[in-house]
C-alpha positions in Angstrom: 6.3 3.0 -27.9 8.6 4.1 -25.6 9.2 2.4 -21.8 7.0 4.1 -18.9 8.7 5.0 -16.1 7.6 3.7 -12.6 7.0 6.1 -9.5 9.4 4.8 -7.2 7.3 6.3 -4.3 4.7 4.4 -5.1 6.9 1.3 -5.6 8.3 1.6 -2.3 4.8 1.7 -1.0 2.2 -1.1 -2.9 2.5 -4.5 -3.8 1.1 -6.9 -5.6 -0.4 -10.3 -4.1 -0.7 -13.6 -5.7 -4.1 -12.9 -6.9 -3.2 -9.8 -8.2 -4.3 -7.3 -6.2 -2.8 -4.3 -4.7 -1.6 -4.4 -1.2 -1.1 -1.4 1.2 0.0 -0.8 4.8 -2.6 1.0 7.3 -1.8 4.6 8.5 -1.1 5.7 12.1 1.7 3.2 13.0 4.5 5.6 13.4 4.8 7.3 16.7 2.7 8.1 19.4 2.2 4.8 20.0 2.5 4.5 24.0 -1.1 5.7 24.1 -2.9 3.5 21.9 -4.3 -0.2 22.8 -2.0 -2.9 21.7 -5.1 -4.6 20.1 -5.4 -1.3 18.2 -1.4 -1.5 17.0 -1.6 -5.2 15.9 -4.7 -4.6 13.4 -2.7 -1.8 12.3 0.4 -3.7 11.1 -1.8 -6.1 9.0 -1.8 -5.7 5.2 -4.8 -4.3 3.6 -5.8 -4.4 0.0 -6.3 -1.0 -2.1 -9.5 0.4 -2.5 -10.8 -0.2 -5.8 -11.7 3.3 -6.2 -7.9 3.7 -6.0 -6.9 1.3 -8.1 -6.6 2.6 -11.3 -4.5 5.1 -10.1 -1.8 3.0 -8.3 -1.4 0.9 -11.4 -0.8 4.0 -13.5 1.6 4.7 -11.2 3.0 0.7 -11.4 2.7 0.0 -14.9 5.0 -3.3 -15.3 4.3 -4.4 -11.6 
């Protein structure tokens, strides 16, 4: 069977953690940031963990990672 090849978008994008799940970062921490709450900007830089309704997509996407 031949080699699948990886989206490099979506390698660029999601990672894997040490339990094996997929990480993500959170949306809305580009620009325009002078008007929202600095509270607001720190929760937003955090890591968050793919939906599992998503899942099975990213991994087609990743399929050796």
């Amino acid at each position: 069977m031949p080699k699948l090849k990886t989206r490099r978008a979506a390698a660029k994008r999601f990672r894997r953690s040490g339990s094996g799940k997929l990480m993500r970062r959170k949306a809305f921490k580009n620009h325009l940031l002078q008007h929202k709450s600095s509270d607001r900007k720190s929760r937003l830089s955090k890591i968050a963990v793919v939906d599992e309704t998503n899942e099975k997509n990213v991994e087609l996407m990743l399929p050796y990672n």
